[in-house]
N, CA, C and O atoms as a Maestro MAE file, in Angstrom:
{
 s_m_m2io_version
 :::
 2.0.0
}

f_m_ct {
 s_m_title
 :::
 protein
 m_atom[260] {
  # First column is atom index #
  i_m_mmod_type
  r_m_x_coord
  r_m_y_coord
  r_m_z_coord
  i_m_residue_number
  s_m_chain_name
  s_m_pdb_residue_name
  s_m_pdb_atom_name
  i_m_atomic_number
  :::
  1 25 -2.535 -44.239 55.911 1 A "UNK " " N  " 7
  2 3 -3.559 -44.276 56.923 1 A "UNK " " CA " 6
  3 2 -4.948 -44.400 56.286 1 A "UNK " " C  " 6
  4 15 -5.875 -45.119 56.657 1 A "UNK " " O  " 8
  5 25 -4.902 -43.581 55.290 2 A "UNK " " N  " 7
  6 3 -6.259 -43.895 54.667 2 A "UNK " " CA " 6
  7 2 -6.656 -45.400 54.368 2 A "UNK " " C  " 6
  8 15 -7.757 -45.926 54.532 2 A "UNK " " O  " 8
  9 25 -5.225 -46.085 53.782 3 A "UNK " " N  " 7
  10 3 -5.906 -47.585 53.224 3 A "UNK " " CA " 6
  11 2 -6.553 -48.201 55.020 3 A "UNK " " C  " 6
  12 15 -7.507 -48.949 55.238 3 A "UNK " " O  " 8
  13 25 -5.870 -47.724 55.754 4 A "UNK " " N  " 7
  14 3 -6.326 -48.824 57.043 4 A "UNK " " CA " 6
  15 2 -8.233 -48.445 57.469 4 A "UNK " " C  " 6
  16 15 -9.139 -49.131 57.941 4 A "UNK " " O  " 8
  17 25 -8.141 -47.214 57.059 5 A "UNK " " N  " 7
  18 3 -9.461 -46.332 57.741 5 A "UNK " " CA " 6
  19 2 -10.376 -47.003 56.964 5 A "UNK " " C  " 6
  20 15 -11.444 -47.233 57.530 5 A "UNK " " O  " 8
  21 25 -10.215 -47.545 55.339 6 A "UNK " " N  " 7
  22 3 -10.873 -48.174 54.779 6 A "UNK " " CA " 6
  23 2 -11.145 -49.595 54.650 6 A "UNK " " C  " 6
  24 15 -12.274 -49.896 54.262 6 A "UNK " " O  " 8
  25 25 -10.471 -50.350 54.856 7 A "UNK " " N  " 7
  26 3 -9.579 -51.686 55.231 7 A "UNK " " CA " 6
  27 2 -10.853 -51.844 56.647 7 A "UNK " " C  " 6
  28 15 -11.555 -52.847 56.777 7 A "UNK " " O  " 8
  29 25 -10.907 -50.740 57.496 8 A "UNK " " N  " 7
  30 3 -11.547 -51.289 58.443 8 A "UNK " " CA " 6
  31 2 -13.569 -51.141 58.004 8 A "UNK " " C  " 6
  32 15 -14.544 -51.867 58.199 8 A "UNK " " O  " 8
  33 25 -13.360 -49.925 57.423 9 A "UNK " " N  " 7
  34 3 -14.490 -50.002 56.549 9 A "UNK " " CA " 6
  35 2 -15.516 -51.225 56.438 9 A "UNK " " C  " 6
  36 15 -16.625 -51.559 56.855 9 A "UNK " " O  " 8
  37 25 -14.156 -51.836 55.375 10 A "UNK " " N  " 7
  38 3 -14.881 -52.900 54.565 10 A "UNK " " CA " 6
  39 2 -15.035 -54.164 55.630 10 A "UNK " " C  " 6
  40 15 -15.913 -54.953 55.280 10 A "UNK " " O  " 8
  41 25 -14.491 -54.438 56.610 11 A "UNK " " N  " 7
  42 3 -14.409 -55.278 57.698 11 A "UNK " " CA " 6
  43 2 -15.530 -54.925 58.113 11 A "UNK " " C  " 6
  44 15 -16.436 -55.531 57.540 11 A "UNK " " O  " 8
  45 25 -15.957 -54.001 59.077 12 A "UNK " " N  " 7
  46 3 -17.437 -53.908 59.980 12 A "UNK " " CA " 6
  47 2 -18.768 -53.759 58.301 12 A "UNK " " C  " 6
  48 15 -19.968 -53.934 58.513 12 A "UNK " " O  " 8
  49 25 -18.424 -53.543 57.309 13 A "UNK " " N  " 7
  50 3 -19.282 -53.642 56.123 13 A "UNK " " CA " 6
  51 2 -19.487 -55.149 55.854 13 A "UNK " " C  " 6
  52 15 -20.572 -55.480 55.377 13 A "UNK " " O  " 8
  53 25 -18.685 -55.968 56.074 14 A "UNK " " N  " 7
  54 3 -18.827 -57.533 56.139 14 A "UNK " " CA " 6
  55 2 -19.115 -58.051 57.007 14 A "UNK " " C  " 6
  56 15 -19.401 -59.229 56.792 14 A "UNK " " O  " 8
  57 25 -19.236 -57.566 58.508 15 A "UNK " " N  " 7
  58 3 -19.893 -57.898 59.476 15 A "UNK " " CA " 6
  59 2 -20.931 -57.811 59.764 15 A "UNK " " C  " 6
  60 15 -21.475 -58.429 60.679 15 A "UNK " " O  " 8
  61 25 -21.598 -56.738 58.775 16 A "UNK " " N  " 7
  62 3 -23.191 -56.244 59.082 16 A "UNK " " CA " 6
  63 2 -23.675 -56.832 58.055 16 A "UNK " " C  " 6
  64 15 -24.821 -56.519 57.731 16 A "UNK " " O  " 8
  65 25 -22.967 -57.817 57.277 17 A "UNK " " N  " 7
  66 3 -24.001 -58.374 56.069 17 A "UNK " " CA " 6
  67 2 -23.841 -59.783 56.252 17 A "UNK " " C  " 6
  68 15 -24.016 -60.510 55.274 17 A "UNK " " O  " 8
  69 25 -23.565 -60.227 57.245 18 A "UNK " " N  " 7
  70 3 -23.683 -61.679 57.841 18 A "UNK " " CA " 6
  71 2 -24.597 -62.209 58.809 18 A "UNK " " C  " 6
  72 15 -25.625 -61.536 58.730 18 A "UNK " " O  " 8
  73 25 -24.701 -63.023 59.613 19 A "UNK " " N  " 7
  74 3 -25.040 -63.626 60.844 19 A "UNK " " CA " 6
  75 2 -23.640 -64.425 61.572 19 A "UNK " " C  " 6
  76 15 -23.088 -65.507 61.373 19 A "UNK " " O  " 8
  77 25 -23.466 -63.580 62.258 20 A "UNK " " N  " 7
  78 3 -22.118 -63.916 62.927 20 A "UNK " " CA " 6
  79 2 -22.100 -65.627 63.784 20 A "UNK " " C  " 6
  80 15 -21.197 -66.453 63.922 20 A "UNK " " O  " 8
  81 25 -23.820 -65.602 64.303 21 A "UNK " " N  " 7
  82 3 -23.555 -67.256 64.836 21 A "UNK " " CA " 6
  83 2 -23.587 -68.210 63.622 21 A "UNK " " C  " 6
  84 15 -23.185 -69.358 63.814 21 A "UNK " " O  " 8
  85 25 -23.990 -67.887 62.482 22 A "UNK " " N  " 7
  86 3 -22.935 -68.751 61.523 22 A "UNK " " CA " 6
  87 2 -22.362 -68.744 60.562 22 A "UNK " " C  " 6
  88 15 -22.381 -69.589 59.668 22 A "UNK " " O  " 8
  89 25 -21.358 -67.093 60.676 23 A "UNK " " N  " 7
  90 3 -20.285 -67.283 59.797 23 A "UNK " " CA " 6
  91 2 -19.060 -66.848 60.600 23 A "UNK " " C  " 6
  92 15 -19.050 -66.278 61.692 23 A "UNK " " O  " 8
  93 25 -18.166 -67.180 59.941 24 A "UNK " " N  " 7
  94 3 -16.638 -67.138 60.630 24 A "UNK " " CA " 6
  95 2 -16.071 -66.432 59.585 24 A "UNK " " C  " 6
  96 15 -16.215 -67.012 58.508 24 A "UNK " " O  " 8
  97 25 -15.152 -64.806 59.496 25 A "UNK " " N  " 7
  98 3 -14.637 -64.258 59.341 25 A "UNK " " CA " 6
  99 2 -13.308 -64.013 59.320 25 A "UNK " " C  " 6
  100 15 -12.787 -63.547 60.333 25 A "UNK " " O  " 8
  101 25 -12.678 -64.234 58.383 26 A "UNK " " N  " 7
  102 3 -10.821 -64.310 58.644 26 A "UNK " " CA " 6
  103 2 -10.306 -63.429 57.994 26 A "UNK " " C  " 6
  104 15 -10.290 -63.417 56.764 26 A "UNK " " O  " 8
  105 25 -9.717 -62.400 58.863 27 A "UNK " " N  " 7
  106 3 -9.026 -61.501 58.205 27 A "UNK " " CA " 6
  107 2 -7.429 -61.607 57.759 27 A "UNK " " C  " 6
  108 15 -6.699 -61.386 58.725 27 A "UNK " " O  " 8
  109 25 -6.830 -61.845 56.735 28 A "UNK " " N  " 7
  110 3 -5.518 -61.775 56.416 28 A "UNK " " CA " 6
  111 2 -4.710 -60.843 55.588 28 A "UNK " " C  " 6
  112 15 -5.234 -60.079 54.777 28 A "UNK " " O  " 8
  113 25 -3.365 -60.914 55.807 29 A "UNK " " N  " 7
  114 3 -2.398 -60.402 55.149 29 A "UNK " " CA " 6
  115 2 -2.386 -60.968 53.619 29 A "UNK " " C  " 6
  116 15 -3.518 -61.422 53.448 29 A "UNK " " O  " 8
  117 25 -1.719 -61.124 52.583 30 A "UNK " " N  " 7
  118 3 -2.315 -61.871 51.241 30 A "UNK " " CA " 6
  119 2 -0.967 -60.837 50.509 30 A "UNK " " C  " 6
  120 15 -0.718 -61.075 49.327 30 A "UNK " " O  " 8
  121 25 -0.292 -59.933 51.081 31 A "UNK " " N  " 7
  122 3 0.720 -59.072 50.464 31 A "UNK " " CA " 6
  123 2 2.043 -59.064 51.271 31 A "UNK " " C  " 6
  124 15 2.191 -59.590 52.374 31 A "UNK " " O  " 8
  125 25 2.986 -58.389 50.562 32 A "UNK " " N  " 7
  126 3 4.243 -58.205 51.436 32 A "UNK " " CA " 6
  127 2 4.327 -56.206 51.695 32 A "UNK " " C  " 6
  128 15 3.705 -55.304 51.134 32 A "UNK " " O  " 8
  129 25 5.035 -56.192 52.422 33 A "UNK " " N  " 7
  130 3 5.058 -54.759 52.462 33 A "UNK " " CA " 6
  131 2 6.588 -53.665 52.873 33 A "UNK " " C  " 6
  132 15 7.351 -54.295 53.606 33 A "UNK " " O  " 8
  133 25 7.029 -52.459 52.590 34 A "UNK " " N  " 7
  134 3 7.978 -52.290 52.603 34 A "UNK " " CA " 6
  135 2 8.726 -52.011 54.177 34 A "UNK " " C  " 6
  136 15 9.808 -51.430 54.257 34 A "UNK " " O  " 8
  137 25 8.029 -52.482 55.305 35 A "UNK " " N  " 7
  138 3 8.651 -52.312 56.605 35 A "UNK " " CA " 6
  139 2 8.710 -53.975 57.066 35 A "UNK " " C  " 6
  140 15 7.744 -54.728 57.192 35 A "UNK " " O  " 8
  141 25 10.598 -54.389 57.336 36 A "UNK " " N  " 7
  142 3 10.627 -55.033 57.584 36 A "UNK " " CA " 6
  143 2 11.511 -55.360 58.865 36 A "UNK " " C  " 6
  144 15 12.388 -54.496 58.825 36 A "UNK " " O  " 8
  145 25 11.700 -56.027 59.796 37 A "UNK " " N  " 7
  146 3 12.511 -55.912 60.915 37 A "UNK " " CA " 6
  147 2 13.353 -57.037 60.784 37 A "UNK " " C  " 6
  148 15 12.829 -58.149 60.726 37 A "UNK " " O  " 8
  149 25 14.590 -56.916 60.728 38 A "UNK " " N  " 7
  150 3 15.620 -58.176 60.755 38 A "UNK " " CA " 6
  151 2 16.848 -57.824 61.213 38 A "UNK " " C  " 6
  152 15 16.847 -56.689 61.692 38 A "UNK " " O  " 8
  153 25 17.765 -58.309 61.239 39 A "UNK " " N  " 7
  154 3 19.283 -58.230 61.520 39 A "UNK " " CA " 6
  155 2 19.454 -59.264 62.912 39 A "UNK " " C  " 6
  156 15 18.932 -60.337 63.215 39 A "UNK " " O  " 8
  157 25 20.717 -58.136 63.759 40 A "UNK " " N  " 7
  158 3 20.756 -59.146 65.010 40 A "UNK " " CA " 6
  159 2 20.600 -58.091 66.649 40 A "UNK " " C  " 6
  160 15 21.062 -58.220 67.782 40 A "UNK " " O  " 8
  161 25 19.964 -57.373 66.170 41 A "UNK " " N  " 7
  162 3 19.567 -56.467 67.474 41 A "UNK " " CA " 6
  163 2 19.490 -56.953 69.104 41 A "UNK " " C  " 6
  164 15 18.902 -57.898 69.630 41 A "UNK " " O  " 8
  165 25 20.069 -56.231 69.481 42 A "UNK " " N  " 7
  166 3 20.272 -57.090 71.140 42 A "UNK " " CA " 6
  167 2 18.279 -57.244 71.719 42 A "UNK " " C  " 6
  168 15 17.373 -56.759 71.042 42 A "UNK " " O  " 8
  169 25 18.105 -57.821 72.723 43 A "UNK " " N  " 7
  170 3 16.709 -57.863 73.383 43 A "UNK " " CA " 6
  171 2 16.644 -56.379 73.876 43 A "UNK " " C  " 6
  172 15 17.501 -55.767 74.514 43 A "UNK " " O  " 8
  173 25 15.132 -55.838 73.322 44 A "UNK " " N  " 7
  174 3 14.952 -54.880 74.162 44 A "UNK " " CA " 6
  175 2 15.683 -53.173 73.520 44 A "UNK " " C  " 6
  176 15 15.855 -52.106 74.110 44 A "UNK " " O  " 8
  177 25 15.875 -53.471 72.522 45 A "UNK " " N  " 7
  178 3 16.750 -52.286 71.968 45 A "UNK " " CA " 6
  179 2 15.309 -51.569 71.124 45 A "UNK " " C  " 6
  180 15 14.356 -52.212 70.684 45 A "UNK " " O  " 8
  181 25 15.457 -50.397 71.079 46 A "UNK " " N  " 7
  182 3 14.928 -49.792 70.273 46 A "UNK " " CA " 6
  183 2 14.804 -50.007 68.426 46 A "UNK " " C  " 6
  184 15 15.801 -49.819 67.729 46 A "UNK " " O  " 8
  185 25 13.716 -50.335 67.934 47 A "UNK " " N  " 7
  186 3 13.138 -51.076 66.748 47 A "UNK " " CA " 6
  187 2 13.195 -49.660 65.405 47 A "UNK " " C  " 6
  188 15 13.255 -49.716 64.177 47 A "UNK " " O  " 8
  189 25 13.135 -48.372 66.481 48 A "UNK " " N  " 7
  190 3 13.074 -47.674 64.706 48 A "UNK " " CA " 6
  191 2 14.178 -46.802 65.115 48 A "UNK " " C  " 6
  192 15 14.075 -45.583 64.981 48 A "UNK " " O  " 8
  193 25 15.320 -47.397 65.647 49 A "UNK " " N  " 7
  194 3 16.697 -46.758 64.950 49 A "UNK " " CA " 6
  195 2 17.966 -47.364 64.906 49 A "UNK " " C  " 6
  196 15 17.662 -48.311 65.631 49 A "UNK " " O  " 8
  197 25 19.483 -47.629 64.555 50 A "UNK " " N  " 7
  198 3 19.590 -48.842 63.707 50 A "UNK " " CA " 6
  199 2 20.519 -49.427 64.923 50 A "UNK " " C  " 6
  200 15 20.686 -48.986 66.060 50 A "UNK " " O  " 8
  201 25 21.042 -50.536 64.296 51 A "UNK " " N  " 7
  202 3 21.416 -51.472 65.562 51 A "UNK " " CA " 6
  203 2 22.936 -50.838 65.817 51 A "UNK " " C  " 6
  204 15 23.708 -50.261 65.051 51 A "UNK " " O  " 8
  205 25 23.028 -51.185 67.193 52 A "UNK " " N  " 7
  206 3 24.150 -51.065 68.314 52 A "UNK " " CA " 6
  207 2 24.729 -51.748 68.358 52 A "UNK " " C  " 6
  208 15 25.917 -51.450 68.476 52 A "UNK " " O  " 8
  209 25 24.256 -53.519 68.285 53 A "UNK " " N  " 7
  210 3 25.180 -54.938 68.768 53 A "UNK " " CA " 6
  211 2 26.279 -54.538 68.073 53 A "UNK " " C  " 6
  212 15 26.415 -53.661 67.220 53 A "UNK " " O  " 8
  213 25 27.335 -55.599 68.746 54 A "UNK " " N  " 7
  214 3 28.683 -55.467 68.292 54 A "UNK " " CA " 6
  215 2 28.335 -56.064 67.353 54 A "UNK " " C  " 6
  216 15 28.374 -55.526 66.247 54 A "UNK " " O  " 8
  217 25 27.869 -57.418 67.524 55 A "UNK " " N  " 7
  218 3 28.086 -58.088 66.098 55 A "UNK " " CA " 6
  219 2 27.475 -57.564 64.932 55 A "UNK " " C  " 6
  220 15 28.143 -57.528 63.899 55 A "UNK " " O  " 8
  221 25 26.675 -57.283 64.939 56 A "UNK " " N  " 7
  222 3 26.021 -56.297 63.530 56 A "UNK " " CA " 6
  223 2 27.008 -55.512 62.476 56 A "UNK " " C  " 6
  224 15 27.223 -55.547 61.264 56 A "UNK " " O  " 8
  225 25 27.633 -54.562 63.973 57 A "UNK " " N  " 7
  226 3 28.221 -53.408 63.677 57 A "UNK " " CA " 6
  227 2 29.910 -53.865 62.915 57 A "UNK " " C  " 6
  228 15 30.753 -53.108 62.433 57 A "UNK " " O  " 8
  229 25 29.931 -55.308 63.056 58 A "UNK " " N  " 7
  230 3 31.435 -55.768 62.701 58 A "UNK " " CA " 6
  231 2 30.833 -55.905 61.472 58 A "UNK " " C  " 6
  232 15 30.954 -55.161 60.499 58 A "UNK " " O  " 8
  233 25 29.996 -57.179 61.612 59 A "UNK " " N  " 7
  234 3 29.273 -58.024 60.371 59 A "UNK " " CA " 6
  235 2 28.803 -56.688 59.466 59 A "UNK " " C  " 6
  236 15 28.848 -57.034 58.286 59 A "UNK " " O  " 8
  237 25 28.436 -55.506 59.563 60 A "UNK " " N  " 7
  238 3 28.308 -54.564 59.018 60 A "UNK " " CA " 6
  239 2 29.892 -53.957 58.390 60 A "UNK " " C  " 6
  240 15 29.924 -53.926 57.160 60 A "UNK " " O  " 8
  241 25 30.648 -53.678 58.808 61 A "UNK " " N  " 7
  242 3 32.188 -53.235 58.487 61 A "UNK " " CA " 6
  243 2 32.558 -54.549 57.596 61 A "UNK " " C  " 6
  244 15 33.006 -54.218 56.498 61 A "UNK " " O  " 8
  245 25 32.494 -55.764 57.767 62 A "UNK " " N  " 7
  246 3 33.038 -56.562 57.246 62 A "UNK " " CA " 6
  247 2 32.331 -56.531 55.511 62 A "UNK " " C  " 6
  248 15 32.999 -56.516 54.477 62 A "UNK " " O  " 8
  249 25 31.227 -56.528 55.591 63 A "UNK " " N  " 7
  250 3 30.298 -56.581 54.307 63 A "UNK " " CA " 6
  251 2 30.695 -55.351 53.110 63 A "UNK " " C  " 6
  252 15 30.887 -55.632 51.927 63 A "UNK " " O  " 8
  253 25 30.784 -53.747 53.754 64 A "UNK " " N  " 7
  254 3 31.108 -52.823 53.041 64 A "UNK " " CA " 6
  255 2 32.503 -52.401 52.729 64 A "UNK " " C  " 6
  256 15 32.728 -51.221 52.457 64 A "UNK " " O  " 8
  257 25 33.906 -53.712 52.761 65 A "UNK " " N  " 7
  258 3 34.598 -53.516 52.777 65 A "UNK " " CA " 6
  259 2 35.030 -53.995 51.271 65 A "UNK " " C  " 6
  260 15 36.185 -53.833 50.879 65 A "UNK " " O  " 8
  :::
 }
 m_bond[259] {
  # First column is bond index #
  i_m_from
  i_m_to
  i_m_order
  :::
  1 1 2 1
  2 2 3 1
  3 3 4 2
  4 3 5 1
  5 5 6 1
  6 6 7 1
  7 7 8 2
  8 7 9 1
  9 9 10 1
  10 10 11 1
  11 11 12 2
  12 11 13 1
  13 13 14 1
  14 14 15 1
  15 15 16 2
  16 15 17 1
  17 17 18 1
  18 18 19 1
  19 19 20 2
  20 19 21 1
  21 21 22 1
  22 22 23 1
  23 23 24 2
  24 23 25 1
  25 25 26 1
  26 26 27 1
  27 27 28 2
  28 27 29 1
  29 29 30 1
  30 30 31 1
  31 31 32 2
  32 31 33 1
  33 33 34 1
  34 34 35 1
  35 35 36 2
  36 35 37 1
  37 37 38 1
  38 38 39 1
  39 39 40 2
  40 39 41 1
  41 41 42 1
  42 42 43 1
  43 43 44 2
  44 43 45 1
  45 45 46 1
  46 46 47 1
  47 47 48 2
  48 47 49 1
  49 49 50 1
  50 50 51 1
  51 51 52 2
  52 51 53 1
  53 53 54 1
  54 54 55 1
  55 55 56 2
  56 55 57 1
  57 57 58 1
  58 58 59 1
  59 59 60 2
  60 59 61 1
  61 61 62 1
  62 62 63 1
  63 63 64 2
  64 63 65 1
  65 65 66 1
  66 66 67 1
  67 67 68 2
  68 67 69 1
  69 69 70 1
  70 70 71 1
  71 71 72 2
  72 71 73 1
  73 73 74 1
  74 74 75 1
  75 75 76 2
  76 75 77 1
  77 77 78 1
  78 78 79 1
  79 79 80 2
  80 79 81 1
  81 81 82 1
  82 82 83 1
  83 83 84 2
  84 83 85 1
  85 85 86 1
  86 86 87 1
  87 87 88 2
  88 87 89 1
  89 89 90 1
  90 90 91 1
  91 91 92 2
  92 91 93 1
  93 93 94 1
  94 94 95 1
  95 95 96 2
  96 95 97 1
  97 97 98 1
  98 98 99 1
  99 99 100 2
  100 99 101 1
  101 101 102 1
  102 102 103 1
  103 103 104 2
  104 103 105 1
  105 105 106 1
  106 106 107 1
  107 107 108 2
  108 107 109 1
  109 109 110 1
  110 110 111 1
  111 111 112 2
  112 111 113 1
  113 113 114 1
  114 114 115 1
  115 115 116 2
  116 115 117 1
  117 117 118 1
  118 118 119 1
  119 119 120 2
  120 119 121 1
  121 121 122 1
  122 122 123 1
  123 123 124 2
  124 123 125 1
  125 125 126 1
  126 126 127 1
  127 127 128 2
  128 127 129 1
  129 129 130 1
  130 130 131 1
  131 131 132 2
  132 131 133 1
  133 133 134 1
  134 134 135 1
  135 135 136 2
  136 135 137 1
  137 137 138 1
  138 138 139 1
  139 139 140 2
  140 139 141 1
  141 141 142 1
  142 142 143 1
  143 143 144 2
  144 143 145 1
  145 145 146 1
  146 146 147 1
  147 147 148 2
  148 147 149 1
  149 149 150 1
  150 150 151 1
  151 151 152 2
  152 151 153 1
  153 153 154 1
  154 154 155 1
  155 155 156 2
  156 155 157 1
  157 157 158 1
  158 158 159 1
  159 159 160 2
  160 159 161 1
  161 161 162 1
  162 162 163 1
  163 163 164 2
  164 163 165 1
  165 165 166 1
  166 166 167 1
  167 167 168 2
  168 167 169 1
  169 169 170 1
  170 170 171 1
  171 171 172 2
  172 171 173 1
  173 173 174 1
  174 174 175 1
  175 175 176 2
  176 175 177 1
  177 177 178 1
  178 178 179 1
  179 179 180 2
  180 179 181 1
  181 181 182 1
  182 182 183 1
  183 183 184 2
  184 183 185 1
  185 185 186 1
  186 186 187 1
  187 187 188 2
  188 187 189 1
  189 189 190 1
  190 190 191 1
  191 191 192 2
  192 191 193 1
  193 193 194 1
  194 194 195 1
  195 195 196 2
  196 195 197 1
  197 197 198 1
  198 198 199 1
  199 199 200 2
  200 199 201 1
  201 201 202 1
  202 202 203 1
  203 203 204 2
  204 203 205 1
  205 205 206 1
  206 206 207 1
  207 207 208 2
  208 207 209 1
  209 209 210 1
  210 210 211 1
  211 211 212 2
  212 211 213 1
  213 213 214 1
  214 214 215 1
  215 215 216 2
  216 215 217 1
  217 217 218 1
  218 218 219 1
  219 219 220 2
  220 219 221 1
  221 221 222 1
  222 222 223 1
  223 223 224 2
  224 223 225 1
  225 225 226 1
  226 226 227 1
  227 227 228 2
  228 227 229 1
  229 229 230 1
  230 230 231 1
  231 231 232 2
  232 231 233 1
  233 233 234 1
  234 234 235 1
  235 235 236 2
  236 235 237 1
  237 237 238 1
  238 238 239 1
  239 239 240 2
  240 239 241 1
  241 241 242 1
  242 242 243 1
  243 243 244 2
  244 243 245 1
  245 245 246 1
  246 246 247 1
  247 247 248 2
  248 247 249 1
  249 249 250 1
  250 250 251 1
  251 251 252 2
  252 251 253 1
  253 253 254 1
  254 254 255 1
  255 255 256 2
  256 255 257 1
  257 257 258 1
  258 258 259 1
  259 259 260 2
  :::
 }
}
């Protein structure tokens, strides 16, 4: 939390040292990070606990066998 509190910091610190009618500001990502969301989760399922689908749950049994 701290990096974001600072992260935003430096954002309104780059905003006050411009003229906004003529500069354009782009904020990006430039890293990877360790939260990632993938598999085959049904629509609408809950994101932070692990998947239900059947197919997962086979394709899961099948892999650790």
């Amino acid at each position: 939390m701290h990096e974001v509190l600072a992260f935003d910091r430096a954002v309104e610190t780059a905003l006050s040292l411009v003229n906004l009618d003529e500069t354009l500001i782009i904020v990006t990502a430039d890293h990877g990070h360790t939260m990632t969301m993938a598999g085959y989760q049904s629509r609408g399922s809950d994101i932070r606990g692990t998947s239900q689908d059947q197919f997962t749950a086979t394709k899961k049994a099948k892999n650790y066998q």
